[in-house]
N, C-alpha and C positions, 0 to 999 in steps of 0.2 A: 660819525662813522668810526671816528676811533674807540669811542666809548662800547659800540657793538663788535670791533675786535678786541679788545681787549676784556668785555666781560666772556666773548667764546674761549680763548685762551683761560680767562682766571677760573671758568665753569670746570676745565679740562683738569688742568695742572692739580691742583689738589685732589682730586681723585683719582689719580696714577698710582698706582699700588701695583700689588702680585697677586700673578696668581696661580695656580696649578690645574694638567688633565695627564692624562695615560693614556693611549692608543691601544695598549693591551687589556684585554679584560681580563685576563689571568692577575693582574695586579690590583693589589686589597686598594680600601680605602688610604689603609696604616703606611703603606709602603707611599701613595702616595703623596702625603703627607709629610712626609722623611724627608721622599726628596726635593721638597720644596724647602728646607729647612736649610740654613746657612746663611754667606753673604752673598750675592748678586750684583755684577757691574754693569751699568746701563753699558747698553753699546747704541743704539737706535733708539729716536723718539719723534715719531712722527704724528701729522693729524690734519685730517679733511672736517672741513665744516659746509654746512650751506645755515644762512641766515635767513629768514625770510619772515617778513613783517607787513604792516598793511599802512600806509602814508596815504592818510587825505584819502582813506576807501580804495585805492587801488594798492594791490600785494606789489611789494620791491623784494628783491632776491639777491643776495650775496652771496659768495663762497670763498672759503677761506683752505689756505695751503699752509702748514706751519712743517719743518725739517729740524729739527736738534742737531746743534753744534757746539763744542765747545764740552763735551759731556763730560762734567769729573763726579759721577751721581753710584751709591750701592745704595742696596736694599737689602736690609738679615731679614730673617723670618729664625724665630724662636719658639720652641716647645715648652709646655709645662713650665708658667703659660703661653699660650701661643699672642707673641707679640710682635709686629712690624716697627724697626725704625728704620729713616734712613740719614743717611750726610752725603755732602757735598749739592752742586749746583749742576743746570746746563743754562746756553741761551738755545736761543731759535728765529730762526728767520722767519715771518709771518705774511704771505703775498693774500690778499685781499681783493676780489676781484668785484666789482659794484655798477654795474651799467653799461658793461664792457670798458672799462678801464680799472687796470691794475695799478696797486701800489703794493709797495714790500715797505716791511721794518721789522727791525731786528730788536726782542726781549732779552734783556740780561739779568743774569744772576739770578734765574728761576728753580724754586726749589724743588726736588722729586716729589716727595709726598712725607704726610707729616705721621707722629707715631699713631700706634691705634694696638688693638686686637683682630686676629684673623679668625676665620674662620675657610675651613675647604669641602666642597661636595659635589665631587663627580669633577666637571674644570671649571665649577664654579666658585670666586674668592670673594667673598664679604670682610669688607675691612669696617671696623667699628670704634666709636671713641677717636676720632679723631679732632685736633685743633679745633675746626671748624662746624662738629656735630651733625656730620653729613657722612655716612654712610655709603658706601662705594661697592658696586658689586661689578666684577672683574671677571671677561674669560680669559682662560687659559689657551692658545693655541697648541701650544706646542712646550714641553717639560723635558725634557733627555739630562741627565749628570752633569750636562753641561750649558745646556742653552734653555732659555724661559722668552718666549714673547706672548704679551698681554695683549690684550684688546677690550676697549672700555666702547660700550654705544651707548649714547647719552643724547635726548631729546628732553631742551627746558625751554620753559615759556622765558619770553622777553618780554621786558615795560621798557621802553626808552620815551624821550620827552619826544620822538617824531609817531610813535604809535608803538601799539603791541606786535608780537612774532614770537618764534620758535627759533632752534638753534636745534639743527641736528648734524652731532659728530660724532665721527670714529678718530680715537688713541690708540697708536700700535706702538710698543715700545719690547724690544729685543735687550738681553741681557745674557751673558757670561758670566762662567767662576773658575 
């Protein structure tokens, strides 16, 4: 069981990026782009998962809570070329829910996301060239001067040694400048 929280978590965490939209449609592509451009402070990092796998022919179903604590995390985004890095860490509490019983543990020293190449269109953010050669595509909720929250929806198969499953989660992370 630890081994299927921990690979939801390590699926997530590396593909946390940025990413940008506009509500207005009077604003260009260019403009939006601009203003995705700078440094970024996490302020929030949140994340639902459900696990669900098949044991011995019959489906088992987990779901996972993860909350970020601990945030000392930015994000730049850079033009010409357009590149993402970021520094610092957060942890997070992890409650795991399995058969109707819950456990919690806490991940430390997790990294945001690692560098790459962006790309933006429309509130959609491709990050590219990263560490791990996994490609990450990102919505954008919400962009203003001042605030950015992403949202990543990510469904991956599972092999563990008790059978195969899926992993379907949402990553909301909020950030400042």
């Amino acid at each position: 069981m630890k081994n299927l929280k921990l690979l939801a978590l390590l699926l997530l965490v590396p593909m946390y990026i940025a990413c940008s939209s506009d509500d207005d449609n009077n604003t260009t592509q260019e403009e939006v782009e601009a203003s995705l451009v700078g440094t970024w402070t996490a302020e929030t990092i949140d994340f639902d998962s459900t696990i669900t796998t098949t044991v011995e022919g019959l489906p088992v179903t987990a779901t996972q809570e993860g909350e970020g604590f601990d945030i000392d995390a930015t994000i730049t985004f850079s033009e010409d070329p357009n590149t993402v890095t970021s520094d610092g860490q957060f942890s997070m509490t992890v409650t795991t829910t399995f058969l109707g019983v819950s456990e919690t543990e806490t991940l430390e020293n997790l990294d945001l996301i690692g560098d790459g190449m962006w790309t933006l269109s429309d509130n959609t953010l491709v990050i590219t060239g990263t560490a791990d050669d996994q490609d990450a595509t990102i919505t954008v909720e919400l962009l203003t001067a001042d605030s950015l929250r992403l949202r990543i929806e990510q469904t991956e198969m599972l092999d563990t040694p008790v059978g195969a499953g899926e992993v379907d989660a949402v990553f909301v992370a909020t950030f400042s400048r």
